[in-house]
C-alpha positions as CSV (number, residue, x, y, z in Angstrom):
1,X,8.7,8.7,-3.2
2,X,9.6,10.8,-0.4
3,X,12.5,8.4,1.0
4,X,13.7,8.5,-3.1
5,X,13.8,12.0,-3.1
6,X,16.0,12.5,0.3
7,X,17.9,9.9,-0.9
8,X,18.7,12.1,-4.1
9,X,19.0,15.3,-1.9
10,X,21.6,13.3,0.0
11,X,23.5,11.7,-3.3
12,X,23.4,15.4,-4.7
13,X,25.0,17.0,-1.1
14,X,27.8,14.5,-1.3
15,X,28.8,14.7,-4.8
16,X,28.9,18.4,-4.7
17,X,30.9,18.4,-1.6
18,X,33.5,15.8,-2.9
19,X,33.7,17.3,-6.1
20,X,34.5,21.3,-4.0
21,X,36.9,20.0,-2.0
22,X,39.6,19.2,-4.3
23,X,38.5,22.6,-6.4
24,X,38.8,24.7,-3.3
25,X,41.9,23.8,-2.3
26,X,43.1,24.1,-6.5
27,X,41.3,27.5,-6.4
28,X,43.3,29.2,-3.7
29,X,46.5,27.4,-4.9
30,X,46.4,28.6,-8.0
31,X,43.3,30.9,-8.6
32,X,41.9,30.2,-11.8
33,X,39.4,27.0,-11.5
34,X,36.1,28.5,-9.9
35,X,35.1,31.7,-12.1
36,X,31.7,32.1,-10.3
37,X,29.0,31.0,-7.8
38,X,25.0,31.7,-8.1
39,X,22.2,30.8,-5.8
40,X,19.0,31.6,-6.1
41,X,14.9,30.3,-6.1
42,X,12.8,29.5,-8.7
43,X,9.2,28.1,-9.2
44,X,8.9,25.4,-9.8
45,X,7.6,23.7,-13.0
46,X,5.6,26.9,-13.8
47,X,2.8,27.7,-17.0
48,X,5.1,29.4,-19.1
49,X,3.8,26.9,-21.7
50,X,7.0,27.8,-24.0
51,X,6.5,23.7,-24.9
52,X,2.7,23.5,-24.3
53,X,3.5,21.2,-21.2
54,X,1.3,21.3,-18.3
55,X,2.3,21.7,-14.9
56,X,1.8,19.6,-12.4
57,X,4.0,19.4,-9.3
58,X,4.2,21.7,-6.3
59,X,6.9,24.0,-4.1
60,X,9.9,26.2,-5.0
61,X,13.5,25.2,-6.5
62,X,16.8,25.8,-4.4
63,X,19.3,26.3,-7.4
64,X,23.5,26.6,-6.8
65,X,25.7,26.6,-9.6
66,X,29.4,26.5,-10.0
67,X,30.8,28.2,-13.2
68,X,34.8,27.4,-14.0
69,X,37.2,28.2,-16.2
70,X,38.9,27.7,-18.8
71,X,37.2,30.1,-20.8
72,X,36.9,30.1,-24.5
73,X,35.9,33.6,-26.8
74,X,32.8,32.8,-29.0
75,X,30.5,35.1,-31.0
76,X,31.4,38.5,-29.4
77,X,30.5,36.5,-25.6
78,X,32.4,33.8,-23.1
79,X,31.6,30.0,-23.3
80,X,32.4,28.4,-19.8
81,X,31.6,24.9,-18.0
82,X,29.2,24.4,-15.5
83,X,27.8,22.6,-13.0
84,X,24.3,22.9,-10.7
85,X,21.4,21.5,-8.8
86,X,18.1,22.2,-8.3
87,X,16.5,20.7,-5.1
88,X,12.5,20.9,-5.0
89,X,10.8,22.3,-1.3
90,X,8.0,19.8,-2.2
91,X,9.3,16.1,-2.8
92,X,8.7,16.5,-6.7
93,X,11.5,16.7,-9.2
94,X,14.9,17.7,-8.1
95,X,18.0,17.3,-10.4
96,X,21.8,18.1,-11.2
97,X,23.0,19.3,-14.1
98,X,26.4,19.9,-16.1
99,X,26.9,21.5,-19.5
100,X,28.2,24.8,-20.5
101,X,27.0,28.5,-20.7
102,X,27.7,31.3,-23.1
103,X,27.7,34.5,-21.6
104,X,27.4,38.2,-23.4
105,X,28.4,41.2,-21.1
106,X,28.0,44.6,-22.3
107,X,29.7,48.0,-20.7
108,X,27.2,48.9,-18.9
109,X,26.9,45.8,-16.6
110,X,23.9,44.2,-18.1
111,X,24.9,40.2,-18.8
112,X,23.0,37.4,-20.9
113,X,23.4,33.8,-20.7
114,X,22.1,30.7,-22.6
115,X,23.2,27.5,-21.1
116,X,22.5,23.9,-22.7
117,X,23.4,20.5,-20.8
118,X,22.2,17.1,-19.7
119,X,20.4,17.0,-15.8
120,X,20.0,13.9,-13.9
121,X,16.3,13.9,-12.1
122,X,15.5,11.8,-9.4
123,X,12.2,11.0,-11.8
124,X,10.0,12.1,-8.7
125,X,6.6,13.6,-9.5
126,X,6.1,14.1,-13.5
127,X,7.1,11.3,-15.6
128,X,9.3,13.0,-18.0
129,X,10.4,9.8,-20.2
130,X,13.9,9.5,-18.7
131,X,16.0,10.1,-15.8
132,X,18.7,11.7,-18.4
133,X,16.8,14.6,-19.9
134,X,18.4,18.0,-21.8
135,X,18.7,21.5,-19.8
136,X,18.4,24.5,-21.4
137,X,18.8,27.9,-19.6
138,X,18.6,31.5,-20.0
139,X,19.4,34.0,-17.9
140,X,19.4,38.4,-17.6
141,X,21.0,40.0,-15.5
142,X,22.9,43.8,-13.6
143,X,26.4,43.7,-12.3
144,X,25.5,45.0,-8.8
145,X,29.8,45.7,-8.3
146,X,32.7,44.4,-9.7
147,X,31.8,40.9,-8.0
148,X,28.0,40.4,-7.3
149,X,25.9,40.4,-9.4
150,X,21.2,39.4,-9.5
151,X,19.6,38.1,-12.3
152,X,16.9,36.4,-13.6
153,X,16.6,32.9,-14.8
154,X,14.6,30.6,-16.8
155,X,15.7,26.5,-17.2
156,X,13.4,23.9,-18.9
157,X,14.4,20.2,-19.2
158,X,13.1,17.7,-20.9
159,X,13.9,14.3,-22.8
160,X,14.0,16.7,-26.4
161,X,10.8,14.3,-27.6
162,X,13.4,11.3,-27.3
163,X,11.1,9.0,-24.9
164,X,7.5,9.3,-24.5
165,X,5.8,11.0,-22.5
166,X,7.7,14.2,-22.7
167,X,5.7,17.1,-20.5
168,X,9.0,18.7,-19.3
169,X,9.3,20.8,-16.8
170,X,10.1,25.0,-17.1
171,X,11.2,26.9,-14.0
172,X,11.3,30.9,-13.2
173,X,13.3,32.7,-10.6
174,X,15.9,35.0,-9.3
175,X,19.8,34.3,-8.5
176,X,22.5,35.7,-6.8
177,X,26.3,35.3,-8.6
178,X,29.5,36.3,-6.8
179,X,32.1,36.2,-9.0
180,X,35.9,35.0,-8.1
């Protein structure tokens, strides 16, 4: 398991990478593809119970995320692509994700965030049904300055009770965003 799981650390490093490269060099061309950055940790697979799952596996999440433009007006907030990882300290379930988020900002620097997507696990540790599973995220947080920014974060993913067994896994934590 453990050789699986560097091997999906590794596949994970390398896709990110390729996939910055071309966006770095299109960001300072032109300015407009990367809208923000967050980092942060989480614990991992945690009781919140919110799907009366169980936990089970060990260590702390290392979670990045890329948010981009374009940028599309819905319900008062903004709806934006995204992409992320979230690499596991203790050899259980890492996983990349993509999907989008919808983000509410009011005037006095307070944000909210739901995200939904599909992750790709490296089906270490729980068996969650599917290496495919649905991500769902929220996510409050405080405009430290015009650019950086804390919050707090909660994702879950699971298979959505499309496979059996279906424990999921929900994890807590804190980010950092710089926006662009």
């Amino acid at each position: 398991m453990k050789n699986l799981h560097g091997k999906f650390i590794a596949a994970s490093l390398l896709l990110t990478s390729l996939f910055l490269s071309p966006l770095q060099t299109h960001a300072e061309s032109r300015g407009t593809v990367l809208h923000e950055y967050r980092i942060g940790i989480m614990a991992h697979d945690t009781d919140i119970n919110l799907w009366g799952a169980a936990p089970s596996e060990q260590g702390i999440d290392f979670n990045g995320e890329l948010i981009f433009t374009p940028e599309w007006e819905v319900l008062g907030g903004i709806a934006r692509p995204n992409l992320g990882m979230s690499i596991n300290s203790a050899g259980d379930t890492s996983y990349i994700y993509s999907g989008g988020l919808w983000e509410y900002q009011w005037k006095n620097g307070v944000f909210f965030d739901a995200a939904v997507g599909l992750s790709a696990n490296n089906e270490s540790g729980k068996d969650l049904g599917s290496a495919v599973l649905l991500r769902l995220a929220l996510e409050v947080g405080y405009n430290l300055s015009e650019c950086n920014r804390m919050s707090l974060m909660m994702d879950h993913i699971s298979n959505a009770n499309t496979a059996d067994p279906n424990p999921g896994i929900d994890n807590i934590g804190i980010r950092f965003g710089h926006l662009f």
